[in-house]
C-alpha positions as a LaTeX table, in Angstrom:
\begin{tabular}{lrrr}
\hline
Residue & $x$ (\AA) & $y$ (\AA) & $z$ (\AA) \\
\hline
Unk1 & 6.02 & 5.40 & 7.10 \\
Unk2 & 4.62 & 2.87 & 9.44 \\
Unk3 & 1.49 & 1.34 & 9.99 \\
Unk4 & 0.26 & 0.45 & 13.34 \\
Unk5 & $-2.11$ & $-2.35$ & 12.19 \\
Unk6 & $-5.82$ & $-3.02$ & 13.19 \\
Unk7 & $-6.62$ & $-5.32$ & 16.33 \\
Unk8 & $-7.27$ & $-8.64$ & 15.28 \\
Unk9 & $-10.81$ & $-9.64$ & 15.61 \\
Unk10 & $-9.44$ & $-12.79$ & 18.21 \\
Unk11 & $-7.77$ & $-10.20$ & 20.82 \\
Unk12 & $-9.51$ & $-10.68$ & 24.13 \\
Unk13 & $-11.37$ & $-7.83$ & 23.92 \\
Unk14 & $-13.72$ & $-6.68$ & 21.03 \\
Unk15 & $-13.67$ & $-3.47$ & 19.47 \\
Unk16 & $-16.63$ & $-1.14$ & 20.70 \\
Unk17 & $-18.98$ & $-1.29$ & 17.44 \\
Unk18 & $-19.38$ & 2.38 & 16.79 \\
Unk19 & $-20.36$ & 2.84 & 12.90 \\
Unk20 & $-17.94$ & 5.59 & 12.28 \\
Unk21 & $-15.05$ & 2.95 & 13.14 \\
Unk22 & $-16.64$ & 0.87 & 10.55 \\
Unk23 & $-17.08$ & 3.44 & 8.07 \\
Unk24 & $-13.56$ & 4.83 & 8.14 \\
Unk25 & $-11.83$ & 1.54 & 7.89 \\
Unk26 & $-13.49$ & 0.56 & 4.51 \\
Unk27 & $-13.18$ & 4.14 & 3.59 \\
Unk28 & $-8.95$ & 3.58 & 4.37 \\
Unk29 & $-9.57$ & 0.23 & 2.67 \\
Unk30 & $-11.13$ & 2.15 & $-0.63$ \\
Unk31 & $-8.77$ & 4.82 & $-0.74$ \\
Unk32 & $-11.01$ & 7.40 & 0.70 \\
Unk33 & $-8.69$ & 8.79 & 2.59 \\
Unk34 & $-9.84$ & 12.07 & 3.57 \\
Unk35 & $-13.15$ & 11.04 & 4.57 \\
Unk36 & $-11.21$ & 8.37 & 6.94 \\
Unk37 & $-9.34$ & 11.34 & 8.68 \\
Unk38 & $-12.85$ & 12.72 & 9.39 \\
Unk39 & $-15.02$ & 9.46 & 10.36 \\
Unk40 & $-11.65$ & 8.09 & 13.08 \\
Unk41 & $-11.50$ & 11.63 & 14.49 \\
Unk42 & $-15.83$ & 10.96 & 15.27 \\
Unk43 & $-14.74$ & 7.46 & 16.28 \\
Unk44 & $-12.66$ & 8.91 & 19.24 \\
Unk45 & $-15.35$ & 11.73 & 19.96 \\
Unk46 & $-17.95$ & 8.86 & 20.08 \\
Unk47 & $-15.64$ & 6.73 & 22.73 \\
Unk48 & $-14.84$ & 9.75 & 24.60 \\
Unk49 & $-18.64$ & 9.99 & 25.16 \\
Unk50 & $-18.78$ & 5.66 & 26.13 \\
Unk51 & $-15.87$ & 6.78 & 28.28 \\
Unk52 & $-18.22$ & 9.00 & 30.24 \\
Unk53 & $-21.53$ & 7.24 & 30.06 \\
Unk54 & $-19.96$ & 3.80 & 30.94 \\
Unk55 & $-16.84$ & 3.87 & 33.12 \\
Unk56 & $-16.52$ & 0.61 & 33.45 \\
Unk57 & $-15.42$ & 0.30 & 29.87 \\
Unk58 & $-12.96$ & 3.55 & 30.38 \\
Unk59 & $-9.66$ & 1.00 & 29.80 \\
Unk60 & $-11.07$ & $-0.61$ & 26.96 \\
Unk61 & $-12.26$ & 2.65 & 24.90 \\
Unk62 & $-9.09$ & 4.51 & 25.90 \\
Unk63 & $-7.01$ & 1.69 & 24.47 \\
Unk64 & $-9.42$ & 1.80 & 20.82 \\
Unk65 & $-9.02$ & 5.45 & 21.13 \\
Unk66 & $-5.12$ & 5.46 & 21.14 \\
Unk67 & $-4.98$ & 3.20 & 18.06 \\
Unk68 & $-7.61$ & 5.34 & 16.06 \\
Unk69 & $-5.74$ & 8.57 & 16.86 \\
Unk70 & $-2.13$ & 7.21 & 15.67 \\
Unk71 & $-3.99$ & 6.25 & 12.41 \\
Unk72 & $-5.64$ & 9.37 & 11.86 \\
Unk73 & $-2.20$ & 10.98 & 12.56 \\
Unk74 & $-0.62$ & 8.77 & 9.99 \\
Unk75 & $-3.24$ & 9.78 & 7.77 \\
Unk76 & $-2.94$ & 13.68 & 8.31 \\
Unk77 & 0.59 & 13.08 & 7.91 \\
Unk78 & $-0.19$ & 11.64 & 4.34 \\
Unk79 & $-2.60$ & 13.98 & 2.95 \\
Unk80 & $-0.32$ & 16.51 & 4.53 \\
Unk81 & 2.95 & 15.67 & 2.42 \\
Unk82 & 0.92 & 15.48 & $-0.59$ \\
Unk83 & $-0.32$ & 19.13 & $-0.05$ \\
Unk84 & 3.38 & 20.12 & 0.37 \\
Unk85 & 4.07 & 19.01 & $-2.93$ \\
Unk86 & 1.75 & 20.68 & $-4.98$ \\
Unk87 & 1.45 & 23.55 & $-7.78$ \\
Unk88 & $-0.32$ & 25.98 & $-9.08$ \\
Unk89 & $-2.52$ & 25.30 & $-12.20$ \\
Unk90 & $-4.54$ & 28.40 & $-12.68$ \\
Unk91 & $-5.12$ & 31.84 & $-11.40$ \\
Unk92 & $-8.38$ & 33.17 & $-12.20$ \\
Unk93 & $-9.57$ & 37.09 & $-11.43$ \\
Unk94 & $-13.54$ & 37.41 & $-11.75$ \\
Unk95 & $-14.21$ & 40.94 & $-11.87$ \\
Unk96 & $-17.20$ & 42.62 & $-10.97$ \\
Unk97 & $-20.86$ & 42.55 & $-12.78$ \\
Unk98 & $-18.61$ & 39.61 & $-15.73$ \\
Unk99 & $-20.52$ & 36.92 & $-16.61$ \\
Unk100 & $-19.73$ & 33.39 & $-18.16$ \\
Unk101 & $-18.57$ & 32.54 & $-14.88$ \\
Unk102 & $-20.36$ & 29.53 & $-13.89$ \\
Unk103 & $-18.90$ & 26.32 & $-11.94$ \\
Unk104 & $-19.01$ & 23.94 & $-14.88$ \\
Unk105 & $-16.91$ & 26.95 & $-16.94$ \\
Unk106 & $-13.95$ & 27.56 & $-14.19$ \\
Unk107 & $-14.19$ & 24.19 & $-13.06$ \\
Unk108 & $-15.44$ & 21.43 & $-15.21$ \\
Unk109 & $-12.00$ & 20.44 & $-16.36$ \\
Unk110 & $-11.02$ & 19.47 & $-13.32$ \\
Unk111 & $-13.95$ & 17.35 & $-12.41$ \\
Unk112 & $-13.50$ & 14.06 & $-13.67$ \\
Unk113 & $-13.61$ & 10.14 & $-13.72$ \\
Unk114 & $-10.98$ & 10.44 & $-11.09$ \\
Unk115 & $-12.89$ & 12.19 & $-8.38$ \\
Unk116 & $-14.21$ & 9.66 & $-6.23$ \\
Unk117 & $-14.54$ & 12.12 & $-3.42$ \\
Unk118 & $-14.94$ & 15.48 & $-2.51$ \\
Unk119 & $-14.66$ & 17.61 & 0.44 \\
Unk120 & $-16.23$ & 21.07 & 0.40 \\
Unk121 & $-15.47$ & 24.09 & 3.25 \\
Unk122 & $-18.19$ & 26.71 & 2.50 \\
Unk123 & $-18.73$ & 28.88 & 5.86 \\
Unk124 & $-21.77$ & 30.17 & 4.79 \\
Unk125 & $-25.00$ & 28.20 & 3.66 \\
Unk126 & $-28.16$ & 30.49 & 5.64 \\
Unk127 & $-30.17$ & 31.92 & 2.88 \\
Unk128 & $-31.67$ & 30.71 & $-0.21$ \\
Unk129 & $-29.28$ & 32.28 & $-2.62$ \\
Unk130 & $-26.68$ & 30.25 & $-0.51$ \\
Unk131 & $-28.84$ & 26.92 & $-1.00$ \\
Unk132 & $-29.42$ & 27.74 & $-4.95$ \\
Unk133 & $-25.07$ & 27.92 & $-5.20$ \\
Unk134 & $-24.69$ & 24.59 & $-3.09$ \\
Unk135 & $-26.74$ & 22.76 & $-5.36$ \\
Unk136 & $-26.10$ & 24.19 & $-8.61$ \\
Unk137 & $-22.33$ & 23.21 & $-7.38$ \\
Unk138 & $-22.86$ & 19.59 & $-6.82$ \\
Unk139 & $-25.34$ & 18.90 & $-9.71$ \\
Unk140 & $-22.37$ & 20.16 & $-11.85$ \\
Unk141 & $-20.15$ & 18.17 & $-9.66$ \\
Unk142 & $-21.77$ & 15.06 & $-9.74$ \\
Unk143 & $-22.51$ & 15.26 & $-13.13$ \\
Unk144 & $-19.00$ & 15.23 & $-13.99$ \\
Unk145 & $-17.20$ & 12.66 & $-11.72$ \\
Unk146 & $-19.46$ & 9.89 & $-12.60$ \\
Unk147 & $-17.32$ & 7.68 & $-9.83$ \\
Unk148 & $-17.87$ & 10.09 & $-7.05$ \\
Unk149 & $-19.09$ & 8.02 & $-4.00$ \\
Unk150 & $-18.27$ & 10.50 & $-1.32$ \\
Unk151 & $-18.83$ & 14.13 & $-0.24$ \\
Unk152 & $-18.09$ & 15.99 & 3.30 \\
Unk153 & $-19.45$ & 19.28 & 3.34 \\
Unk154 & $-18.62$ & 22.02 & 6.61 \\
Unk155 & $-20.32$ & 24.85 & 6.85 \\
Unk156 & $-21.10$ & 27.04 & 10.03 \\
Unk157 & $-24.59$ & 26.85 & 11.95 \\
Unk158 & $-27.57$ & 29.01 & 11.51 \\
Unk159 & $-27.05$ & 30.94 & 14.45 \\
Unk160 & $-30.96$ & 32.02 & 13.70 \\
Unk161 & $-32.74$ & 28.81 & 12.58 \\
Unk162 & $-30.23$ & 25.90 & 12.35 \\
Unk163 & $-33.13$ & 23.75 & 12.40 \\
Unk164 & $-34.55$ & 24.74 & 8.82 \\
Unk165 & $-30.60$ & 24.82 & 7.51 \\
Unk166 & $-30.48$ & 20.92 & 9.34 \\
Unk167 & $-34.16$ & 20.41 & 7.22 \\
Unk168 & $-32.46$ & 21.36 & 3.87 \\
Unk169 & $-29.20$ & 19.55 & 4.88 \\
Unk170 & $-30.94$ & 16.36 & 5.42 \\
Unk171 & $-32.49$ & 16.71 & 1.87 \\
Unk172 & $-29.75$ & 17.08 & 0.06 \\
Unk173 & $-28.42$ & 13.91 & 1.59 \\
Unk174 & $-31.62$ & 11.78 & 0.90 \\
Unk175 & $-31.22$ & 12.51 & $-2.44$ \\
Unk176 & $-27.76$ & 12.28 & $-3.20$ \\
Unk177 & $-28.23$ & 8.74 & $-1.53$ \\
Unk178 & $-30.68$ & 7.52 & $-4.05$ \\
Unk179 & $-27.85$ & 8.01 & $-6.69$ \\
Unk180 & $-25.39$ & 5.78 & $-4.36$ \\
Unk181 & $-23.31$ & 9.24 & $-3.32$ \\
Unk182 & $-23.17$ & 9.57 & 0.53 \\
Unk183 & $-23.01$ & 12.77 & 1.51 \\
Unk184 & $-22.13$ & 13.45 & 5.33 \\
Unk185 & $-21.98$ & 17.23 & 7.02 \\
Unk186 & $-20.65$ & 18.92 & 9.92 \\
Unk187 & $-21.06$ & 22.77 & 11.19 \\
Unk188 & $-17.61$ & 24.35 & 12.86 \\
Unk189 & $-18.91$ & 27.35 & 14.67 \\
Unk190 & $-14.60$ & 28.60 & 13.81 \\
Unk191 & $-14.69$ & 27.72 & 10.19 \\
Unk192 & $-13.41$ & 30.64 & 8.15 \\
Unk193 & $-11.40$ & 28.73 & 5.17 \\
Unk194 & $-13.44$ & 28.08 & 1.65 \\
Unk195 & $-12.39$ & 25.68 & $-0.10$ \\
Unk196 & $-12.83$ & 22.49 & $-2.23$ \\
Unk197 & $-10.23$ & 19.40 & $-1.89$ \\
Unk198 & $-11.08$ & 16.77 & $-4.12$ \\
Unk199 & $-9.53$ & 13.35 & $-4.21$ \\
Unk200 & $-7.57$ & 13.38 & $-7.71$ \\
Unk201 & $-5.60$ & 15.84 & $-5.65$ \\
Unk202 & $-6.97$ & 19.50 & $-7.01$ \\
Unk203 & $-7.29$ & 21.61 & $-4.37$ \\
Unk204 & $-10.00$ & 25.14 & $-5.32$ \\
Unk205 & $-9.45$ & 28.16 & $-3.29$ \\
Unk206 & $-12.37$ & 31.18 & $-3.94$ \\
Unk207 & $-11.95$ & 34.25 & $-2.30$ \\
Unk208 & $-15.54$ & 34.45 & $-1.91$ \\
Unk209 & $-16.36$ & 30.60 & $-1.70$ \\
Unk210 & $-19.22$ & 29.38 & $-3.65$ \\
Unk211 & $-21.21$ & 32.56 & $-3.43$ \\
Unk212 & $-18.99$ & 34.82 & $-5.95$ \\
Unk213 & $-22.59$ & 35.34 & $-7.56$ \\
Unk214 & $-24.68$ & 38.70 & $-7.40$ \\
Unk215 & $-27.68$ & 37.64 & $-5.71$ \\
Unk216 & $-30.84$ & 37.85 & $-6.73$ \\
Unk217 & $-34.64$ & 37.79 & $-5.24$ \\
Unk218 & $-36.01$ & 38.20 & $-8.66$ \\
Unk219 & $-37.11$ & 34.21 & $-10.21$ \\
Unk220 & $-37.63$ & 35.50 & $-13.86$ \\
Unk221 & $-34.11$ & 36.00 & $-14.95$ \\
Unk222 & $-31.73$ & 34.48 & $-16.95$ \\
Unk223 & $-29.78$ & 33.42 & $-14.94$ \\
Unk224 & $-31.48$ & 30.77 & $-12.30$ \\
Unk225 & $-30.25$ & 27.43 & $-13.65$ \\
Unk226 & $-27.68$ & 28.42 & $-16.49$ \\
Unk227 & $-25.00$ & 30.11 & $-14.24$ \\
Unk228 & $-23.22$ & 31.49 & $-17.01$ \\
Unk229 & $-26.09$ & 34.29 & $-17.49$ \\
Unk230 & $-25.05$ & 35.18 & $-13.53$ \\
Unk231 & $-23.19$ & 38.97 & $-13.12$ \\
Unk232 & $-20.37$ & 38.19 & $-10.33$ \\
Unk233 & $-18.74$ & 39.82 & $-7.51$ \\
Unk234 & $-15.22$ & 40.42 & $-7.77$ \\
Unk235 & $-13.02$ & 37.67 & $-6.49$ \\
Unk236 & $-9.95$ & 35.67 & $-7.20$ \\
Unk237 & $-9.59$ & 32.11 & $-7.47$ \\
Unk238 & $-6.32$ & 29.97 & $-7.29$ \\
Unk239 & $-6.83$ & 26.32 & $-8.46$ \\
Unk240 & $-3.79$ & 23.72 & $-7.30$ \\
Unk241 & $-2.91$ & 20.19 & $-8.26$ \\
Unk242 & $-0.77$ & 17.56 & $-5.76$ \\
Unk243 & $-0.68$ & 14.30 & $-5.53$ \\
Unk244 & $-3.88$ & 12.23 & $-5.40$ \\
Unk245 & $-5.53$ & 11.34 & $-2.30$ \\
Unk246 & $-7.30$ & 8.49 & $-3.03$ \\
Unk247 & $-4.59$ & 6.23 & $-3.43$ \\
Unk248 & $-3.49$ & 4.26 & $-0.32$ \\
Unk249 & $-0.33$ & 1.83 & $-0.73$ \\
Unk250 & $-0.82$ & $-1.72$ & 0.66 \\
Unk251 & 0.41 & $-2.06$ & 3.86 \\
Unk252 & 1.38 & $-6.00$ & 4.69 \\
Unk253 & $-0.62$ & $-7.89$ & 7.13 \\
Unk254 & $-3.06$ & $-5.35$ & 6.86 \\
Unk255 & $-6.64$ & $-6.60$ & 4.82 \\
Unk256 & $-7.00$ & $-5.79$ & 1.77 \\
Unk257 & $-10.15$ & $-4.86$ & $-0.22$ \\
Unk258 & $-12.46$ & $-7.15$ & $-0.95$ \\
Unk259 & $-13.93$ & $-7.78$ & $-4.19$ \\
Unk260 & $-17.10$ & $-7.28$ & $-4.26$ \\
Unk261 & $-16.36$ & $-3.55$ & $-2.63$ \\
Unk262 & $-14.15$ & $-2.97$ & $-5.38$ \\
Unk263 & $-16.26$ & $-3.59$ & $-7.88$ \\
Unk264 & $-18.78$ & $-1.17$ & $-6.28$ \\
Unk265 & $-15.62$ & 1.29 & $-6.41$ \\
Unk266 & $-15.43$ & 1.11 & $-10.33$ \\
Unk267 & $-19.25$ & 1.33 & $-11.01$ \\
Unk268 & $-20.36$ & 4.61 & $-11.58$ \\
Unk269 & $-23.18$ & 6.86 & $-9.27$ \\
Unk270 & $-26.73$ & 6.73 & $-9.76$ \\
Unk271 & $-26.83$ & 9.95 & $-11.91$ \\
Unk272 & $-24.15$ & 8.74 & $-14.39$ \\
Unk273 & $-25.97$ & 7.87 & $-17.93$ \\
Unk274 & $-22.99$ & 4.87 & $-18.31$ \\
\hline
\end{tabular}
């Protein structure tokens, strides 16, 4: 497949310096590849804006914006026929009110040193029983893929009080940055699909997302940080494996890496004991 390379920095005209442009080429650079798709399709929403709020610089955004969009095609395209290629690993039926269900059990084996990235589709994140699953998810998460650097989360808004679900948002990301892991998240009003992609190339479908969980009100149980004590709802879960996302070929002409950010790429988080 070709690559439609980068401007070079000597072309007349400079890029327009919008961070997500930034971010998602060292992202491509690092192998991050699905967080790339994410931060060139903000890069175009972000010039479509400059597009509108300076017209003089229409021709010059329009031209950034047709290069970003062919490589977030090419990308799609990528992640796309590595999907097409995968197969199933496991099929897992919870039933109702069974326990010994937790994350870590169903899916600790598959969170590893070669997760470096994570992206996670859970519709629903409104109450606190919602909030409690999140996090109990990505401290077993991060606890696991000691290299993980990178985590999208989509969820729908609030539609009662997105400002306290922005609040608790914003939290998690403060602290998941003081352990070097940035997490970024977006709210799709449409979003239906639950499921978790991560970069080694698993793929984890759950009927009922992250909430297969009864919920509870009640703090004095067994059962608030040990999952496994947790009665379920009854769901199904299908677990896949394709090819790895996080590995971009070298393209020639095209920049490579540089050192020092690969080193950072083989050092583990902040939470790792290593």
């Amino acid at each position: 497949m070709s690559h439609q390379p980068f401007p070079h920095a000597d072309d007349e005209e400079e890029p327009p310096k919008l961070e997500p442009i930034i971010s998602a080429m060292k992202c491509e650079q690092t192998g991050h590849i699905m967080e790339a798709i994410l931060l060139y399709e903000e890069s175009i929403y972000k010039l479509n804006q400059m597009c509108d709020a300076e017209p003089n610089k229409r021709q010059l955004c329009t031209k950034y914006m047709k290069i970003y969009e062919a490589r977030a095609k090419q990308l799609r395209e990528q992640v796309k026929s590595h999907l097409q290629s995968s197969r199933v690993l496991d099929h897992i039926n919870i039933e109702r009110d069974s326990r010994g269900k937790s994350y870590q059990r169903l899916f600790g084996a598959y969170l590893d040193d070669n997760v470096k990235e994570a992206h996670i589709n859970e519709p629903h994140l409104t109450d606190q029983n919602h909030i409690r699953n999140l996090l109990n998810f990505l401290e077993v998460l991060v606890k696991n893929c000691r290299y993980l650097k990178y985590i999208r989360l989509t969820t729908r808004p609030d539609p009662v009080v997105p400002r306290n679900q922005q609040i608790i948002l914003e939290q998690i990301r403060s602290d998941l940055a003081t352990g070097n892991i940035q997490l970024h998240y977006q709210m799709d009003d449409t979003l239906h699909d639950r499921k978790i992609v991560l970069s080694s190339g698993v793929v984890i479908k759950i009927g009922r997302g992250l909430h297969y969980f009864e919920a509870s009100d009640n703090s004095y149980t067994l059962g608030l940080c040990d999952f496994d004590f947790r009665k379920c709802q009854a769901t199904e879960v299908d677990i896949w494996k394709c090819r790895a996302f996080a590995k971009k070929p070298k393209v020639p002409g095209e920049p490579q890496i540089e050192e020092e950010e690969a080193r950072a790429e083989s050092v583990p988080n902040g939470y790792s004991s290593d």
